[in-house]
N, C-alpha and C positions, 0 to 999 in steps of 0.2 A: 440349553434349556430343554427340558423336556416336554414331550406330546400334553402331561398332564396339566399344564398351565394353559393351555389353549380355552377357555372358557369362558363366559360373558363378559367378565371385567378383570384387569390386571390392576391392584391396589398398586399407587406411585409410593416412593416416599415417603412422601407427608400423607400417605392413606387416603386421599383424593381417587376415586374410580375414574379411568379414562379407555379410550375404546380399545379392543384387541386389534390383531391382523382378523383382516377379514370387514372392517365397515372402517370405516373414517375413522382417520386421526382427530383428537383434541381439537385442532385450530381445522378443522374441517376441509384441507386442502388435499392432504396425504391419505390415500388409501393402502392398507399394509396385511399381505397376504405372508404366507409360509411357504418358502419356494421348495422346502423337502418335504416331499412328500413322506415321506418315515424318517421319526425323527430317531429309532436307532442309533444310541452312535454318536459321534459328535462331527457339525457339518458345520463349516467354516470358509475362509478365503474365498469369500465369492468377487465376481468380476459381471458388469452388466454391460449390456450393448443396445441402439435403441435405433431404430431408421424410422422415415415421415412417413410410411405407410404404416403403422401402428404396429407394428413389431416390436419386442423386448426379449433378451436375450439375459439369464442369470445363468450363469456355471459357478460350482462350488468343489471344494473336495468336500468327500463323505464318510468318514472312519465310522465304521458299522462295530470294529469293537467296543466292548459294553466296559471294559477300564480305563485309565491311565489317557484320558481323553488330550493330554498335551504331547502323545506321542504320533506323531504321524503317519506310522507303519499301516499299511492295508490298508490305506485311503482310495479309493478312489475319484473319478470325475463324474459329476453330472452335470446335464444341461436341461433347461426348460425353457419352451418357446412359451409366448402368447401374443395374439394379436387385438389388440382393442379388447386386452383386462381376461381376454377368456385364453385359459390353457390349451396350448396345441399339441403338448406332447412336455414328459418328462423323462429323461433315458442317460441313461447309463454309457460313457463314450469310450472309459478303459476299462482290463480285459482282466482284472487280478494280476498272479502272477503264481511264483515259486519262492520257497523261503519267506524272506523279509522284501518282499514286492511294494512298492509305494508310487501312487502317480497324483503328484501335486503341483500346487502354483498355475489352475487355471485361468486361462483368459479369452476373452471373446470378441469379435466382432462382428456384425450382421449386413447385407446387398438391401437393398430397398426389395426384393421379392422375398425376404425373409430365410434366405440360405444362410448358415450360420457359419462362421471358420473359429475354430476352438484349437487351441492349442495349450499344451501341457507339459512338466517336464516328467519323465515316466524312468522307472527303474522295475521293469518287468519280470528281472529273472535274482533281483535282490542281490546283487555284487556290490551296492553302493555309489553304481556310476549312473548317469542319468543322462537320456537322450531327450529331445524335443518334438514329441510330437505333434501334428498339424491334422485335423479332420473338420467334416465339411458334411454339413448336415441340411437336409431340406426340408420344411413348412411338415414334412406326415412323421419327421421324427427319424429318417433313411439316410447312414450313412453312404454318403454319395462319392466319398475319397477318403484316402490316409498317405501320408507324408510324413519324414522327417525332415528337419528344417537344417538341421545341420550337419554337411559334409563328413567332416572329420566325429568318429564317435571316441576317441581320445579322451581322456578328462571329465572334466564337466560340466555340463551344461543344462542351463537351471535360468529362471526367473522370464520365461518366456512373455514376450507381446505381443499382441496381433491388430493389425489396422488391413481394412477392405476397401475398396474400389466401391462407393456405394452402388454405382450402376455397372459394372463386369463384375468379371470372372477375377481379376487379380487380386492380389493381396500381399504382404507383407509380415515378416517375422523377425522378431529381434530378439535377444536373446544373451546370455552371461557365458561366455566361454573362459573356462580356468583347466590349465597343464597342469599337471603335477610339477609343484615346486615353483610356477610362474603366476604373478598377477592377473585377475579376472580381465579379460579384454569383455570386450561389447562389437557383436555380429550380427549382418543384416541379412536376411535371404528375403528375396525377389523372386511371388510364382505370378506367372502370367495364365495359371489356373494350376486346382491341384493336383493336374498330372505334367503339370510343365515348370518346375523350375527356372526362374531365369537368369539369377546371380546368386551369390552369395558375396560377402564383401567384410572386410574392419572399418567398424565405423571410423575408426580413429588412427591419427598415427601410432605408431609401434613407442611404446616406453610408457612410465606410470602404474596406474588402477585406474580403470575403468570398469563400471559396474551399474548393477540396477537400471537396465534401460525400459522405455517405455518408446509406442510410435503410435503415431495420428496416419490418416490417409485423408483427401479429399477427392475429389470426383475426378480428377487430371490423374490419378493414381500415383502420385510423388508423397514418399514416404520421409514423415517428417518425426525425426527420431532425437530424444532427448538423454542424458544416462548421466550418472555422477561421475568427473572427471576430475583425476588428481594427475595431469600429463607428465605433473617435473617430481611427481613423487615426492612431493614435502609433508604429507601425510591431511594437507588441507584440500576440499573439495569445492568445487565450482560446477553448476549445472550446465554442463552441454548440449549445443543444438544442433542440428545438420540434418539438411533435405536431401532426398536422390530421388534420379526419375525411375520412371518403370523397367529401365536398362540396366538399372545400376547406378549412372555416375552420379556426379556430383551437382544438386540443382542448387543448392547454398550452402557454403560454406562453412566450417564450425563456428562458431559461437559463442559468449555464451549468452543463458538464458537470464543470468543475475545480472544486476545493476551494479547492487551492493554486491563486493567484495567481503574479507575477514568473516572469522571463524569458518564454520562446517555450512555447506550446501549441500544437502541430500533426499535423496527416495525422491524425483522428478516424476511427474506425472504430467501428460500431452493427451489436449486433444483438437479436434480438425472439423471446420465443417464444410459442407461442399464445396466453397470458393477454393481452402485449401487456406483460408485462416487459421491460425490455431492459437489455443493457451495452454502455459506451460506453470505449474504449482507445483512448490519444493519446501523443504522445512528448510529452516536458516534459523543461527543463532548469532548472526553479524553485531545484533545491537546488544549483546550479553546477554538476550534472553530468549528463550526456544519460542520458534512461531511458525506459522505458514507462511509465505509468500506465492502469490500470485501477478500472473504478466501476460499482457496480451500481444498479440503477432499479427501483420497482417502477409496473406502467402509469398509477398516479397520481402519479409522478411524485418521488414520498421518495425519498430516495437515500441510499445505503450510503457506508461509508468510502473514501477514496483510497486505492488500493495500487502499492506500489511495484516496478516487475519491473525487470530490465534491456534492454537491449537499442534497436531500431529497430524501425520499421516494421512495427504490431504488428497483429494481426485479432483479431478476437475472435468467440466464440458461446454460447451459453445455453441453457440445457434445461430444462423443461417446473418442474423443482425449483428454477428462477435458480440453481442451477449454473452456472459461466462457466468457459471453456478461452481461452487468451491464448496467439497461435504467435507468434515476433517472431525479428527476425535480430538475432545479435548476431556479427562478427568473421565473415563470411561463412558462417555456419553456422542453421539454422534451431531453434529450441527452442519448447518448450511448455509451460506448466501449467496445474493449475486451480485456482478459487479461490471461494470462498463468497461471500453475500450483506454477509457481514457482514466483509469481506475476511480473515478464516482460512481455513487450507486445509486443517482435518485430511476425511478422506477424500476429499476430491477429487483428482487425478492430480497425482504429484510433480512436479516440474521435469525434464525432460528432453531430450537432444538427440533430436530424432524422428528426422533421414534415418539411411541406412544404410552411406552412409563422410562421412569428413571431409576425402578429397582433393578437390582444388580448391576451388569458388565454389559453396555453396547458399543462395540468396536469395530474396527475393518471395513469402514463405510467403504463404497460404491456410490459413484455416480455417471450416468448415461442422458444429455440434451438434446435433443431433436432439433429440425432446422426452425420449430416455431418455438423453442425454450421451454417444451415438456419436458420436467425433469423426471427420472427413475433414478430411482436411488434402492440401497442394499446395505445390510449391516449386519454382523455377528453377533448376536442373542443370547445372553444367561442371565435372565433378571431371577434366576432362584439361587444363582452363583454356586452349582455345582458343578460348574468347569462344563459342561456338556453343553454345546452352543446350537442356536439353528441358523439357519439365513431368513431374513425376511427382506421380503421387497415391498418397495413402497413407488406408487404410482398417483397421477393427479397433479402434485404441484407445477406451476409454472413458473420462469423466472422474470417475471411482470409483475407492477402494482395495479396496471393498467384497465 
């Protein structure tokens, strides 16, 4: 979407005026701002992060060129802090490059003192190979460290995570490593800050595809890492689980994260709240028909019922009460609810469309919960459907009727 529609009212659909970014949403819960500051370009893939001191974290990639907005070349990363709604900084965290330079697929996570850890996968000198980079950002917008997360720069490596220690320095990385000619495996690195390393590991045993990982942290700093697993190579996928401590090893065992077996399990998404509870949301198509599921965890690892939502491409978050909130697109429109431990959802937040028209294309939702179930939520924008998208973030709702 372009800068030009930013204006008092965005006609919906059915030509009903309802609020822009920038005041309240329709149902008066969602406040929804534009996290790029220039909308140039077409700015996409956003990823949000959110601690109980009123911090919020969006990173995006930002293709500043002016055509061919579904190509990714000359993306780069940004990131925007704010603390309780107001901006702290919006900056720029990769570096261009040479040739066909591309640095996408950001992700974030935030400490309770608002120190950010971002990581990206980056192709800086355009060879086509891509490394994972790790940076580490403080409250005035100061890169404070850089890392790569990954040992071997062999192959490729793409679809980074990142989960943080909400109170230290450490953090965690996950990531898709693929060989030339070999199946995507799924890798962990362990910093015990960003100038300290402290493992690297396979999440998995050797054989299959494994792919698309995703990790949660909770305040014990054990990384709880989720990824789609086909171990026996039958071409069918199952969502896998497994925790490690801040050494490395093994704090639970694999898993998995589905109930339900048959058909396709995939695109896992994890997250952790301070206890070191977490939930974990995947598409499935077990009962013949494409949907979300989601499932709750408690840090040892019991697990709650399958629940059924609709939709694609779901995120999830969790509050300090395993409260869990589920954003997922369905029919290019982005939705939300919440939902209990024990997958009922009397007081938790109904199902609803969060953005604040439905012309065009809202997609690539985002979502980040606090330990009291403030939700932030993020989505990909082109309600004039010229392919040119922005990020908007939405702030305010909670996941209570309470």
């Amino acid at each position: 979407m372009r800068s030009t529609l930013i204006a008092t009212a965005i006609a919906t659909a059915t030509g009903i005026a309802v609020a822009v970014p920038g005041v309240a949403a329709a149902d008066g819960q969602i406040t929804w701002t534009t996290a790029n500051s220039t909308a140039t370009g077409d700015q996409d893939g956003a990823a949000v992060a959110v601690a109980r001191t009123g911090y919020t974290a969006v990173v995006w990639e930002d293709d500043r060129d002016s055509t061919n907005p579904t190509d990714p070349l000359h993306s780069d990363v940004f990131l925007r802090l704010y603390r309780d709604g107001v901006s702290l900084y919006e900056k720029k965290l990769s570096a261009g490059g040479t040739g066909n330079w591309t640095h996408v697929e950001p992700d974030v996570a935030l400490r309770e003192d608002g120190t950010a850890v971002v990581v990206f996968a980056t192709d800086g000198d355009g060879n086509g190979a891509f490394q994972i980079a790790v940076r580490t950002v403080n409250t005035a917008g100061t890169v404070t460290g850089s890392a790569t997360a990954n040992a071997n720069s062999a192959g490729q490596q793409t679809v980074p995570a990142v989960a943080a220690d909400p109170e230290g320095p450490g953090f965690a990385v996950a990531f898709q490593d693929q060989q030339t000619g070999a199946a995507p495996t799924v890798r962990l690195s362990g910093f015990a800050s960003i100038t300290a390393k402290t493992y690297e590991v396979a999440v998995h045993a050797a054989g299959g595809t494994h792919r698309r990982p995703d990790v949660a942290m909770g305040a014990a700093g054990n990384a709880i890492v989720v990824w789609d697993e086909d171990g026996d190579g039958n071409g069918f996928f199952n969502i896998a689980r497994k925790v490690f401590t801040p050494s490395g090893g093994v704090k639970l065992a694999q898993a998995s994260a589905n109930a339900n077996g048959g058909g396709q399990q995939r695109n896992a998404t994890v997250a952790a709240n301070f206890n070191g509870d977490f939930a974990v949301a995947w598409e499935t198509d077990h009962t013949g028909v494409a949907q979300t599921a989601a499932r709750s965890f408690t840090a040892t690892g019991t697990a709650g019922p399958e629940t059924p939502l609709p939709g694609k491409d779901p995120q999830v978050g969790i509050d300090d009460q395993r409260a869990v909130f589920v954003a997922w697109e369905d029919a290019a429109d982005v939705h939300g609810q919440g939902i209990n431990p024990d997958g009922t959802t009397t007081g938790r937040q109904p199902r609803l469309l969060v953005h604040p028209t439905t012309a065009g294309s809202q997609t690539q939702p985002a979502a980040g919960v606090d330990a009291w179930g403030r939700v932030v939520l993020a989505f990909t924008d082109d309600n004039d459907g010229n392919g040119f998208d922005q990020v908007y973030l939405g702030t305010g709702l909670v996941n209570s009727t309470w």
